[in-house]
MIVOLO-290725 format. One record per atom (N, C-alpha, C): residue in three letters; x, y, z. Coordinates in steps of 0.02 Angstrom, whole numbers, padded with zeros to 5 digits, always signed. Atoms other than C-alpha are relative to their C-alpha. Layout:
BEGIN
alaXYZ;...
! end
This chain:
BEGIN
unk+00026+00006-00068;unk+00286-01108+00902;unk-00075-00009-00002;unk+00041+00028-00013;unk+00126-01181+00949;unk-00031+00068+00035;unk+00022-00047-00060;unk-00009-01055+01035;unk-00060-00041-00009;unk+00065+00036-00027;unk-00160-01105+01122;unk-00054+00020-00038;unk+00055-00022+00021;unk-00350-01123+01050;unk-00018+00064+00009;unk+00037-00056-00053;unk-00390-00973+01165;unk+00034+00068-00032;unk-00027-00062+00033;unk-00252-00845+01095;unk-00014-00017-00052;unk+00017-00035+00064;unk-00290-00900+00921;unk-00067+00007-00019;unk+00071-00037+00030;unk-00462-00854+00919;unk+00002+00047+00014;unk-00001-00057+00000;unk-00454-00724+01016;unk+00049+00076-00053;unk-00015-00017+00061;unk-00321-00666+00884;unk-00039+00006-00063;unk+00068-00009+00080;unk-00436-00700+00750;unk-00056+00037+00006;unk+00019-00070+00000;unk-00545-00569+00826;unk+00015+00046-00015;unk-00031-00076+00027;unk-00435-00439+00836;unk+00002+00005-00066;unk-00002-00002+00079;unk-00390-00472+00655;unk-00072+00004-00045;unk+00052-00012+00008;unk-00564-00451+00615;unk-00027+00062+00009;unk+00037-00093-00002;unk-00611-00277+00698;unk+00043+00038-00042;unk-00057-00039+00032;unk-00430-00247+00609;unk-00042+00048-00100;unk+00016-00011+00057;unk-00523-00275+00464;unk-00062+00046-00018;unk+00060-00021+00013;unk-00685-00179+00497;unk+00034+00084-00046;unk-00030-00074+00032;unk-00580+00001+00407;unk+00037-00025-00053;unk-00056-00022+00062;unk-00487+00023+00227;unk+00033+00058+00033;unk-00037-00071-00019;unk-00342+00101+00279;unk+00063-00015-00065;unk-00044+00023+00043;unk-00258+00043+00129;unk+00058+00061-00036;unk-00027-00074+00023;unk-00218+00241+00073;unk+00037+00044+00061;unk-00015-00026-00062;unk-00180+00291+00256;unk+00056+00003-00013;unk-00084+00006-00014;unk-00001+00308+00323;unk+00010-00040+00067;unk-00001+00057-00036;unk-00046+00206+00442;unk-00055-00086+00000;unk+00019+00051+00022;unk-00084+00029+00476;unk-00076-00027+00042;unk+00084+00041-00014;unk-00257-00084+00505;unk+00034-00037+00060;unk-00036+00031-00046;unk-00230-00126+00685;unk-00068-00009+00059;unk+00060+00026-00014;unk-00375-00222+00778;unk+00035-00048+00079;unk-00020+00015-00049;unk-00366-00275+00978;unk-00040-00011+00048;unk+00064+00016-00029;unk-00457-00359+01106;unk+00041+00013+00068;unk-00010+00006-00044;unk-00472-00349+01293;unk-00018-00055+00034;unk+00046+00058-00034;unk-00485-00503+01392;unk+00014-00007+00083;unk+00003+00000-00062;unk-00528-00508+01578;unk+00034-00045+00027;unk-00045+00049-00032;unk-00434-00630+01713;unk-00048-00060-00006;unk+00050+00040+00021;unk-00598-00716+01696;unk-00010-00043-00052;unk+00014+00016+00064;unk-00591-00750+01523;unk-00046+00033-00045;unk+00071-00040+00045;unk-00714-00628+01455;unk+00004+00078-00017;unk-00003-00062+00044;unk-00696-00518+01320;unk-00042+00082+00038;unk+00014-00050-00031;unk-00710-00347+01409;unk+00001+00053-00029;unk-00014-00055+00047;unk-00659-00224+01265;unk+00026-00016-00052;unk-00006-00006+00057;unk-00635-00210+01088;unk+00008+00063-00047;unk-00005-00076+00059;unk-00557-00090+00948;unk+00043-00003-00060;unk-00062-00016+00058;unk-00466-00028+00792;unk+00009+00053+00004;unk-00026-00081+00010;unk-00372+00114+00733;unk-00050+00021-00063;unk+00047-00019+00056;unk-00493+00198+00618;unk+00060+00060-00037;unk-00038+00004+00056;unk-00342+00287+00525;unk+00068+00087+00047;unk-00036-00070-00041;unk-00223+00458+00559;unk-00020+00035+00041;unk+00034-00020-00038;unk-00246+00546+00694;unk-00059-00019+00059;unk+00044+00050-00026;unk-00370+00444+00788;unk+00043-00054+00051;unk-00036+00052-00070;unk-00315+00314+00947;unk-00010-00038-00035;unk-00006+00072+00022;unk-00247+00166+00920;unk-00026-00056+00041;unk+00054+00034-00011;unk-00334+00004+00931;unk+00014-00017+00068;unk-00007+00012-00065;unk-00262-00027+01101;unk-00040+00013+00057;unk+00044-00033-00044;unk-00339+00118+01190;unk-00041+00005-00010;unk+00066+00039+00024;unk-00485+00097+01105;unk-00031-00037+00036;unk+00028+00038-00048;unk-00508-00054+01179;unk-00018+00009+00098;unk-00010-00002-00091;unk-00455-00022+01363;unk-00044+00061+00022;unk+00074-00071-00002;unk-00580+00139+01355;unk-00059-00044-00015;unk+00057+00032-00009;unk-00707+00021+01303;unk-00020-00050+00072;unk+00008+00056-00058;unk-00658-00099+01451;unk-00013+00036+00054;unk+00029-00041-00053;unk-00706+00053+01580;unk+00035-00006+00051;unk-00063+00000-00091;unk-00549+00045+01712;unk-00021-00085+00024;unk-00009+00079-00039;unk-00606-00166+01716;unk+00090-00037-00032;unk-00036+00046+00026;unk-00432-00210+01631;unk+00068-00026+00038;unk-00057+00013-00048;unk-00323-00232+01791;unk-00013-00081-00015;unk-00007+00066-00015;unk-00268-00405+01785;unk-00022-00040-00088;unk-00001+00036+00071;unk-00311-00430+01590;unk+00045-00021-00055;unk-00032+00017+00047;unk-00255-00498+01447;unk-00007+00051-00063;unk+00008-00050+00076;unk-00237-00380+01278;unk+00028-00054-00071;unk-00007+00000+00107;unk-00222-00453+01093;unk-00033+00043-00034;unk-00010-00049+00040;unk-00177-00354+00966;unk+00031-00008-00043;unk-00024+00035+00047;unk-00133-00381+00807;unk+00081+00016-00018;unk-00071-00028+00011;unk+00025-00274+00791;unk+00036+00027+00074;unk-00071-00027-00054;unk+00171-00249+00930;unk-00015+00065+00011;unk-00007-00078-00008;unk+00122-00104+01022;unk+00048+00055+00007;unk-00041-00013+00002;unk+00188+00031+01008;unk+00040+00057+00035;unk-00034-00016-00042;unk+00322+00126+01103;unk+00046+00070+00000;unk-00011-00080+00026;unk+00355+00308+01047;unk-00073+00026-00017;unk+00061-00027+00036;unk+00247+00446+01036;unk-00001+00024-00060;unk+00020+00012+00055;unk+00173+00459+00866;unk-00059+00074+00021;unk+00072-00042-00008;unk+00015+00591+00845;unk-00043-00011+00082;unk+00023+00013-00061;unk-00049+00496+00999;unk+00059-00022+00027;unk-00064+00045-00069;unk+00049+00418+01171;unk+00031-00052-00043;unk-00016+00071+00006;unk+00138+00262+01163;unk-00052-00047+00036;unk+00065+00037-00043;unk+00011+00123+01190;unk+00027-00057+00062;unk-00041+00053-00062;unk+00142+00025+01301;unk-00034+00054+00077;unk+00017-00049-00054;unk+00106+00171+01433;unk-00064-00022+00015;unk+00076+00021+00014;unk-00086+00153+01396;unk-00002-00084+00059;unk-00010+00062-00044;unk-00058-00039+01443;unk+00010-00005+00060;unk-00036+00028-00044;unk+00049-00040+01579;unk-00041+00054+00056;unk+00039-00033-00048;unk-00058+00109+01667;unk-00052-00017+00006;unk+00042+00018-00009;unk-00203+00013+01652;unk-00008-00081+00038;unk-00001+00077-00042;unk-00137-00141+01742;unk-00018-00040-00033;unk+00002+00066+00026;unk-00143-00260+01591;unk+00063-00031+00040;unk-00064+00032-00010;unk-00030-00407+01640;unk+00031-00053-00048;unk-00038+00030+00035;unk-00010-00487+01490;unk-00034+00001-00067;unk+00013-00013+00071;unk+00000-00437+01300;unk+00002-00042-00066;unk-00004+00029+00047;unk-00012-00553+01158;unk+00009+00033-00088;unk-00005-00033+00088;unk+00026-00496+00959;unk+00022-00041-00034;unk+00005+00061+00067;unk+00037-00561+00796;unk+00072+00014-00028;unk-00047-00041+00052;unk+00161-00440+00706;unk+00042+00024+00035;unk-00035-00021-00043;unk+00321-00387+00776;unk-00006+00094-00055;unk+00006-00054+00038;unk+00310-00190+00725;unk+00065+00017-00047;unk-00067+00000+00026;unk+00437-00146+00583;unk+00008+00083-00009;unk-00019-00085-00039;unk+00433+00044+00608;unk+00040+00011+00050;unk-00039-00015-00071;unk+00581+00068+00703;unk-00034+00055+00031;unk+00000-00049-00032;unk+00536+00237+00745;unk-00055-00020+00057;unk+00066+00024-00014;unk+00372+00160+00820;unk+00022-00070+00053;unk-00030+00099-00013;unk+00478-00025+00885;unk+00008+00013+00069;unk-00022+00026-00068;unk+00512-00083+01052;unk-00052+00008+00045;unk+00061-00024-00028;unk+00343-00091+01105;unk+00020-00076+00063;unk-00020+00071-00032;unk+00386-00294+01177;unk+00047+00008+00055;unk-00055-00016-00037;unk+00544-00243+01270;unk-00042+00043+00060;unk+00011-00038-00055;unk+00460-00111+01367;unk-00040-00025+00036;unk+00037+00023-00055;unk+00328-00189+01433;unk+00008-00075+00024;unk-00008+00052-00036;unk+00424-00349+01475;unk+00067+00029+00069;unk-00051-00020-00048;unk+00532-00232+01577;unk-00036+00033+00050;unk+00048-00012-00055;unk+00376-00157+01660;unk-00042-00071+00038;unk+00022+00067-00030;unk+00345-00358+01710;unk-00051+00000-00024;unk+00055+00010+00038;unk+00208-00370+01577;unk+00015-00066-00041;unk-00015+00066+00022;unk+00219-00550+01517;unk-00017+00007-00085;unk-00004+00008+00056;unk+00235-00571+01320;unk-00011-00026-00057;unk-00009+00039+00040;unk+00191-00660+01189;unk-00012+00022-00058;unk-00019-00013+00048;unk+00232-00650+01019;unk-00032-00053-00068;unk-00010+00021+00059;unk+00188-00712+00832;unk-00061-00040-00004;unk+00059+00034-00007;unk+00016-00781+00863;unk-00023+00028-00074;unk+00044+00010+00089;unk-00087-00798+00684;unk+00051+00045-00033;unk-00027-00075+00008;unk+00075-00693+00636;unk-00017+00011-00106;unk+00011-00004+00081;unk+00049-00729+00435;unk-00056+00018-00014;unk+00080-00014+00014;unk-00146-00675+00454;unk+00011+00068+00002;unk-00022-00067-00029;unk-00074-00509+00557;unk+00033+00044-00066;unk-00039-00058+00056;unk+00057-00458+00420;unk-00036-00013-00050;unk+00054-00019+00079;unk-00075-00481+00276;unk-00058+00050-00002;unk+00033-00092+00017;unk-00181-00336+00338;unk+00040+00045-00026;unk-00021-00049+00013;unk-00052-00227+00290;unk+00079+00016-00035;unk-00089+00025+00029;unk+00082-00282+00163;unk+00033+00041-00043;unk-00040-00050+00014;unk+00127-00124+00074;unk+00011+00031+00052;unk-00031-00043-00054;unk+00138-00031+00241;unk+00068-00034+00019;unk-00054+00037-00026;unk+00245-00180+00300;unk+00062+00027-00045;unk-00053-00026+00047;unk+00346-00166+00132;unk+00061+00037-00002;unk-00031-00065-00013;unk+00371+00011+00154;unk+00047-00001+00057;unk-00038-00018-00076;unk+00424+00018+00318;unk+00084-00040-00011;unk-00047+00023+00017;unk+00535-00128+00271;unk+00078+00032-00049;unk-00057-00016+00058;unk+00631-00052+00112;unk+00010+00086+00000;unk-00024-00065-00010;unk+00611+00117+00156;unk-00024+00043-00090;unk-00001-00019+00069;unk+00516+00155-00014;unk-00080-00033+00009;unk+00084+00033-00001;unk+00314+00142-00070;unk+00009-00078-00031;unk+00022+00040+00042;unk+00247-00030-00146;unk-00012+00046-00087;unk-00008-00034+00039;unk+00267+00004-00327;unk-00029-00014-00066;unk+00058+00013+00042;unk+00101-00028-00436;unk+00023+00025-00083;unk-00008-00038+00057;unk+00153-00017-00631;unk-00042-00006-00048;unk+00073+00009+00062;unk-00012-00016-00756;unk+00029+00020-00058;unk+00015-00025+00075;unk+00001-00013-00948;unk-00052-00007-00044;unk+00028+00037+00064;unk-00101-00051-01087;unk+00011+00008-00065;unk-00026+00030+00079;unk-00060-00112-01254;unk-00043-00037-00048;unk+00040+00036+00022;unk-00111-00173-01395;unk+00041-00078-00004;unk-00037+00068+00028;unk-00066-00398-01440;unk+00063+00022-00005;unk-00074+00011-00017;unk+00094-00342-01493;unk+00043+00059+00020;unk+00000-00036-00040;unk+00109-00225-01349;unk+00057+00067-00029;unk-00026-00054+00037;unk+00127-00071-01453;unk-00042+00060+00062;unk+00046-00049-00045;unk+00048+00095-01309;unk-00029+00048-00046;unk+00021-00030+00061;unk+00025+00181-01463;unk+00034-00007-00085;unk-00028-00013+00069;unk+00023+00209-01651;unk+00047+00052-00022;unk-00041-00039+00027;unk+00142+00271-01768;unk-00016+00088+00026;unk+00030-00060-00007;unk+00058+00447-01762;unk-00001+00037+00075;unk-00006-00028-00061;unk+00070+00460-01571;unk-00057-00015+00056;unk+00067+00012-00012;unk-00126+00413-01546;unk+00017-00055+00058;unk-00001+00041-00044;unk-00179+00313-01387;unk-00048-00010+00051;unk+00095+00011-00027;unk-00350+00345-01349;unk-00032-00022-00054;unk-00014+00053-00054;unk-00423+00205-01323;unk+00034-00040-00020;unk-00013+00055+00042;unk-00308+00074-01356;unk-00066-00057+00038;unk+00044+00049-00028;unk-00421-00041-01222;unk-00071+00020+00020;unk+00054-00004+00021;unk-00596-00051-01170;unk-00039+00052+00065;unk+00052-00033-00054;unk-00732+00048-01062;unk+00021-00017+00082;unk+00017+00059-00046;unk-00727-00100-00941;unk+00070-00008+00036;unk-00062+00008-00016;unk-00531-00092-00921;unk-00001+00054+00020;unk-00008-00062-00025;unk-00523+00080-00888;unk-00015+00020+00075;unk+00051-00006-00071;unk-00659+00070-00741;unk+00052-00042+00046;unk-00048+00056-00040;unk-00545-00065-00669;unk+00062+00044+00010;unk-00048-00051-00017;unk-00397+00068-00678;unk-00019+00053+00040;unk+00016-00057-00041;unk-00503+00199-00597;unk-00005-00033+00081;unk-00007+00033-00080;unk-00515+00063-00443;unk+00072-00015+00027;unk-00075-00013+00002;unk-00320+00036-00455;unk+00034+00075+00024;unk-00025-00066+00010;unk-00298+00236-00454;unk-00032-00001+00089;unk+00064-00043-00068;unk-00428+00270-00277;unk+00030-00083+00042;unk-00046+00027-00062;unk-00311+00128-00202;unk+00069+00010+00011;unk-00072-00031-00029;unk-00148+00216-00190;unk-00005+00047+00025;unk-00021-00070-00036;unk-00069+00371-00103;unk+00017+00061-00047;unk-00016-00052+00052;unk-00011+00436-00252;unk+00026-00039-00074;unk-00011+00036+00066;unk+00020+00418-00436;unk+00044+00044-00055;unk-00071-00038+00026;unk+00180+00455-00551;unk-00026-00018-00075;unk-00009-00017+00071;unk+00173+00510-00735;unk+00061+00010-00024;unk-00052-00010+00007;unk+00306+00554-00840;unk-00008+00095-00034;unk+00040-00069+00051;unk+00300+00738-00952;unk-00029-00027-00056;unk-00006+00026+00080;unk+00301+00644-01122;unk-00075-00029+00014;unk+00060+00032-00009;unk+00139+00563-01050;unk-00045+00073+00001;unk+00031-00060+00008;unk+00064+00741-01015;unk-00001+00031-00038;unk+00014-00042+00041;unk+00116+00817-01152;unk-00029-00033-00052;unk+00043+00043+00042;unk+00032+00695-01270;unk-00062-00010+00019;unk+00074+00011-00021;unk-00120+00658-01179;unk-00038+00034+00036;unk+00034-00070-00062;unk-00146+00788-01046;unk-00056-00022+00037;unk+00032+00041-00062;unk-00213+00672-00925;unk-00029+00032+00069;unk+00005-00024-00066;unk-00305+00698-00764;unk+00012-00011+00045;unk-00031+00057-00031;unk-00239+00556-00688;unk-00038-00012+00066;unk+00060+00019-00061;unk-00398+00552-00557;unk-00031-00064+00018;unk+00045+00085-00016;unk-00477+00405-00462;unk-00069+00044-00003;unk+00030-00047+00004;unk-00643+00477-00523;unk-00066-00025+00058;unk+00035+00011-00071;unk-00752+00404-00368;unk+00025+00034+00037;unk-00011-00016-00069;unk-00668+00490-00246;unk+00015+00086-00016;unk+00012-00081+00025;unk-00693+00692-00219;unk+00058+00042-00019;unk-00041+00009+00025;unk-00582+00802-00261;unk+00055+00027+00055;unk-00051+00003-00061;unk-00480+00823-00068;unk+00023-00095+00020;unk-00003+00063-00062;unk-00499+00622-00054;unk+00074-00024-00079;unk-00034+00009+00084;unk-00369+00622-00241;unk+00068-00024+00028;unk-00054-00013-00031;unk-00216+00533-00214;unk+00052+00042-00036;unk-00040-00054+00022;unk-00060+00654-00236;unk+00012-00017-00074;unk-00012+00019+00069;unk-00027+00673-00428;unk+00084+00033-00006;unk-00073-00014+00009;unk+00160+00686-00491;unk+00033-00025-00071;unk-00038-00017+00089;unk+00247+00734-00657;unk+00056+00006+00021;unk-00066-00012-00013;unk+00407+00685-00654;unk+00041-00023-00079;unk-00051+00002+00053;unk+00545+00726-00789;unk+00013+00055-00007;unk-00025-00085-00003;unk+00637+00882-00857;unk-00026+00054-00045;unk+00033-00023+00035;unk+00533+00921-00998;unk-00046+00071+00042;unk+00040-00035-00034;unk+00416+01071-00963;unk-00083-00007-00047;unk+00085+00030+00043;unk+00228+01040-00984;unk-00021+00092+00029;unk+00043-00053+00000;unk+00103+01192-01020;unk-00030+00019+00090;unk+00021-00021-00061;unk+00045+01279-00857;unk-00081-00026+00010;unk+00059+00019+00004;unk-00132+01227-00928;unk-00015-00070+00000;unk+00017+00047-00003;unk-00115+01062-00907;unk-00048-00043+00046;unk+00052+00037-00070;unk-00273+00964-00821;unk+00036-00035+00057;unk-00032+00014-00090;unk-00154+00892-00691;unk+00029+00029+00042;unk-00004-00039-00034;unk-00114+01026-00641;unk-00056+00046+00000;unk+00075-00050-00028;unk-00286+01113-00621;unk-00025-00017+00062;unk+00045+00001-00018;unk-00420+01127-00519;unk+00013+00006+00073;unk-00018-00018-00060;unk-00441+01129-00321;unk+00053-00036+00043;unk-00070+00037-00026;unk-00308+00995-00269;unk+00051-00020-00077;unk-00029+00026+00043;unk-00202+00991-00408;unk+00059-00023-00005;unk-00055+00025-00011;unk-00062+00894-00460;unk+00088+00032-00004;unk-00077-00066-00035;unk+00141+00961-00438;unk+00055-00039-00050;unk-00050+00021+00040;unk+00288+00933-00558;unk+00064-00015+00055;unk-00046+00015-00043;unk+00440+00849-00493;unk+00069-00009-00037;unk-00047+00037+00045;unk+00616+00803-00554;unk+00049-00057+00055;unk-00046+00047-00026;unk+00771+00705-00519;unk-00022-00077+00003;unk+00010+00056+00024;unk+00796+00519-00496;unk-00067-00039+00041;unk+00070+00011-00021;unk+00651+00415-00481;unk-00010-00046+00060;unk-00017+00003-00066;unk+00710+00313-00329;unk-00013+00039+00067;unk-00006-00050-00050;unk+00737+00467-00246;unk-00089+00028+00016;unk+00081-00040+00001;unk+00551+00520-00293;unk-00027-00025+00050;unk+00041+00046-00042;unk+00481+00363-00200;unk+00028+00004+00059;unk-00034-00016-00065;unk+00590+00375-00072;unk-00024+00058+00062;unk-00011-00046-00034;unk+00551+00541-00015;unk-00119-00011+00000;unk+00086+00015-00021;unk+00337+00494-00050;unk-00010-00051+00067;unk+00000+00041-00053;unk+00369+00367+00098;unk-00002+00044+00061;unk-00039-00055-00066;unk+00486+00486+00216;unk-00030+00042-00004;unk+00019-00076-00017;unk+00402+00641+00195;unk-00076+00000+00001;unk+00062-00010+00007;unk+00226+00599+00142;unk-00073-00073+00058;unk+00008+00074-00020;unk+00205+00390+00226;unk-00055-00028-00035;unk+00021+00059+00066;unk+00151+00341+00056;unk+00000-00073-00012;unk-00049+00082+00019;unk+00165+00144+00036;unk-00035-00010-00034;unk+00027+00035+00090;unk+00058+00120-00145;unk+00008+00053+00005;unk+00012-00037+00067;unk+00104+00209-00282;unk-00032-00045-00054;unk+00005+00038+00060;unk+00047+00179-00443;unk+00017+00057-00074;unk-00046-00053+00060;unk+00168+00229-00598;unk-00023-00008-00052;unk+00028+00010+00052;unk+00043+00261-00762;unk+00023+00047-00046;unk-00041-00040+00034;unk+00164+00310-00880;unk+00018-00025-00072;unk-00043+00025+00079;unk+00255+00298-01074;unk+00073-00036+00041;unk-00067+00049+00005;unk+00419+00213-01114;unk+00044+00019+00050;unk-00049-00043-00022;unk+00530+00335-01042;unk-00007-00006+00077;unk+00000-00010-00095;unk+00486+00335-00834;unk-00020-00085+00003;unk+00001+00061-00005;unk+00420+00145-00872;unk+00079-00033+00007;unk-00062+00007+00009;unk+00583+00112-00924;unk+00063+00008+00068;unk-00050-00018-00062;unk+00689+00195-00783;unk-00025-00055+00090;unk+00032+00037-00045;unk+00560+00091-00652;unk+00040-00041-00008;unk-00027+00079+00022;unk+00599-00085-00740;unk+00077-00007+00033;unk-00080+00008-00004;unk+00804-00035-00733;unk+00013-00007+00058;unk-00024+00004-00069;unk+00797+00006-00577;unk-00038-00035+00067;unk+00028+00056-00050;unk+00710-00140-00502;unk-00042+00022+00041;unk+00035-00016-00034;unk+00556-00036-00441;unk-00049-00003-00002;unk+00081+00022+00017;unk+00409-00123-00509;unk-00011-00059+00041;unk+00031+00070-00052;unk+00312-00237-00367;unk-00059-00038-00035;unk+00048+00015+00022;unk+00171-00252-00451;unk-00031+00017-00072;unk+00022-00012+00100;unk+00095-00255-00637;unk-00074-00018-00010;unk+00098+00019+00016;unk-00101-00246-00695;unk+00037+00030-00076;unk+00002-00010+00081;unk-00055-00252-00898;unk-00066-00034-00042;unk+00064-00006+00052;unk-00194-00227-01005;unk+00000-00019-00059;unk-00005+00016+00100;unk-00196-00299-01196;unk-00056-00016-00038;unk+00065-00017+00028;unk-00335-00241-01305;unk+00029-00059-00056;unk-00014+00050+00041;unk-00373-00393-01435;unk+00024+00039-00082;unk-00025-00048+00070;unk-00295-00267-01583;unk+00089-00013-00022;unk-00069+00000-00004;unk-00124-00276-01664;unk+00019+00060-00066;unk-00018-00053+00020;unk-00038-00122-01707;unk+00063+00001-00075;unk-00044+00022+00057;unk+00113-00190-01818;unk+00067+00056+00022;unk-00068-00017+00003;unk+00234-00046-01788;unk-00044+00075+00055;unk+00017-00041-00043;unk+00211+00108-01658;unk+00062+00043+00072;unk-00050-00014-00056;unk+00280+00165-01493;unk+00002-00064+00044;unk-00020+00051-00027;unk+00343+00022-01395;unk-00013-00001+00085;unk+00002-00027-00077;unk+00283-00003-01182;unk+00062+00011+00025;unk-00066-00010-00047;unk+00467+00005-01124;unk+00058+00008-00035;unk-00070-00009+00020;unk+00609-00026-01257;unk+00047-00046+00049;unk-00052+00029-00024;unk+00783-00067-01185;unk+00005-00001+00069;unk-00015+00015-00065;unk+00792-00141-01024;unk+00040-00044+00027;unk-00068+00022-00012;unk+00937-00220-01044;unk+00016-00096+00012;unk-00025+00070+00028;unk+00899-00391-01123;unk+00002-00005-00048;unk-00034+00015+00067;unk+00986-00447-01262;unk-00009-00071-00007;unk+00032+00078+00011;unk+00930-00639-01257;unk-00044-00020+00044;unk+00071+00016-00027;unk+00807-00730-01212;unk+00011-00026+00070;unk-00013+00031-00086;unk+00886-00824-01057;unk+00023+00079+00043;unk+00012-00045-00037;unk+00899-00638-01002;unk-00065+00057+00016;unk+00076-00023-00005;unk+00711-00605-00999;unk-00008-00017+00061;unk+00041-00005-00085;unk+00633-00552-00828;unk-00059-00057-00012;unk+00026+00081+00000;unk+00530-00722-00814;unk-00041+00005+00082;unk+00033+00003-00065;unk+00368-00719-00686;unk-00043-00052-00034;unk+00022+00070+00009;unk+00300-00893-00671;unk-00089+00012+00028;unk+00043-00030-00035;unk+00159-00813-00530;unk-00061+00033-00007;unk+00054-00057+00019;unk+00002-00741-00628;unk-00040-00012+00003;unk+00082+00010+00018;unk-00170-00710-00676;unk-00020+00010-00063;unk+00039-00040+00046;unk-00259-00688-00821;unk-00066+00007+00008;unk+00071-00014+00009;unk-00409-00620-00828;unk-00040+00048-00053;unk+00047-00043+00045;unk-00553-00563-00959;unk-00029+00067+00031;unk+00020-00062+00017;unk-00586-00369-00960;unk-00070+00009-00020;unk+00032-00026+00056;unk-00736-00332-01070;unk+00031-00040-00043;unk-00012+00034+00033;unk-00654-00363-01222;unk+00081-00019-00018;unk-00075+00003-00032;unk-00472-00352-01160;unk+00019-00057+00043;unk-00047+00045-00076;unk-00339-00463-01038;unk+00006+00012+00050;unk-00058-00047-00041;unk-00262-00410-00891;unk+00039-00060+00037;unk-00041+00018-00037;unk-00118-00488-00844;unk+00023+00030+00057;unk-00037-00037-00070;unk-00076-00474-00654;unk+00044-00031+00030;unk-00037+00051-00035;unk+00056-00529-00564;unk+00058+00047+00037;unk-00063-00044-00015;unk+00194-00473-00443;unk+00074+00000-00004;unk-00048+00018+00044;unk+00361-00469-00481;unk+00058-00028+00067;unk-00027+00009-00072;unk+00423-00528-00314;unk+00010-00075-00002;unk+00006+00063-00011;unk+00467-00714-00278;unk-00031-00025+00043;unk+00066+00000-00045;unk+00306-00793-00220;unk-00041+00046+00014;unk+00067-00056-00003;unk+00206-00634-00242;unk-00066-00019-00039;
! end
């Protein structure tokens, strides 16, 4: 469908204030919205600046000072129509005498959905799907999530050439470089939370910290397997520390969505929880690291994942390479067309 010059700029505002916040760690999404008078003239403007906080709707219509009888609203996402921490912003709308709402994104939060319906039943005129591929790229692990009912699912390794994670002996500091690492600490301080395995703790006794960010802003840390790691382990220290978990690892992510509204993880782990990811088709995303070294014989990143020939090799056409320091990193997602 075709929309006019007029809604897609003014769209391309909203999507702009959308963008003035990282809410990339939030549990909720980057949601940016304009007010436009009967006149034609931008009367109010806003975003959601993150939990807790009004959404970009009322935002705006508080900025527009009781002028938005008879206006127009764009907004990048389908408002929405349950209360949440705040109102429903359909209410907001429809008590402020907008008469007609424009959006990009239809909302995929049921619990949150039927924002369109209601206010075409309060005779609020509608329109739908304007810049909608600009809309859903602010916020494509939330989308994800919401979608599959499970976080986006970030898997980092590093290896050496012939992607050995360590030597015979067990060793694995450093296989890669200064420069790769720093690049993992920006990887780590953009998720919600981040999954280990024990076998990884009890070998390295990791802190598993994004070390920019303090230590309340940390995302959740999580040891999952049946092994038992020392009580003294650094991921589990200090003033937010991290929490042992078990059972299957589906279920883990599952319940970091539903219970916590996680949508990035990132799983920095050995063979053993790598492994169970791969099988069970829960890797979205891959940043692999390969220091220019070759080990010859060692511990292996994954083992059996259940190809036995070559025409049954997982096959991503989709990547990047890029120079490290003195490392690779292959990135790519494992999605068709990611």
């Amino acid at each position: 469908m075709t929309h006019s010059d007029f809604d897609n700029e003014m769209m391309a505002r909203a999507i702009a204030l959308a963008k003035s916040v990282d809410l990339v760690r939030d549990k909720n999404p980057r949601v940016g919205a304009v007010v436009v008078s009967a006149a034609g003239e931008v009367i109010g403007e806003g975003w959601h600046a993150g939990s807790g906080s009004d959404h970009a709707e009322v935002v705006a219509l508080h900025q527009a000072d009781g002028l938005a009888t008879g206006s127009t609203v764009y907004t990048t996402l389908e408002p929405c129509a349950s209360t949440g921490v705040k109102g429903p912003c359909t209410h907001a709308l429809i008590s402020a005498g907008v008469t007609r709402v424009v959006y990009g994104q239809s909302d995929p939060n049921q619990a949150m959905a039927g924002g369109a319906a209601a206010l075409a039943t309060s005779g609020v005129e509608v329109t739908s799907g304007v810049l909608l591929e600009e809309c859903v790229s602010l916020n494509p692990t939330w989308t994800f999530a919401q979608i599959n009912n499970r976080p986006w699912v970030i898997w980092k390794t590093a290896t050496s050439l012939d992607g050995f994670v360590a030597s015979v002996d067990g060793t694995s500091k450093w296989i890669t470089s200064e420069e790769s690492r720093e690049v993992v600490q920006e990887i780590r301080a953009s998720v919600g939370a981040i999954l280990t395995g024990t076998g990884t703790v009890l070998i390295d006794d990791p802190l598993m910290t994004a070390r920019h960010l303090s230590d309340y802003q940390q995302p959740l840390r999580l040891v999952l397997g049946q092994r038992k790691i020392p009580s003294e382990s650094r991921i589990l220290a200090g003033p937010n520390p991290g929490a042992v978990t078990h059972g299957d690892l589906a279920q883990v992510l599952n319940s970091l969505f539903t219970e916590h509204g996680i949508h990035r993880v990132l799983i920095e782990a050995g063979p053993g929880l790598s492994r169970s990811a791969w099988n069970q088709g829960l890797v979205d995303e891959v940043f692999w690291f390969q220091a220019p070294i070759i080990i010859g014989q060692g511990h292996g990143v994954l083992g059996d994942i259940g190809v036995n020939s070559l025409d049954q090799a997982r096959k991503f056409s989709n990547y990047e390479v890029t120079r490290v320091g003195l490392d690779l990193l292959v990135h790519f997602s494992t999605h068709q067309g990611g």
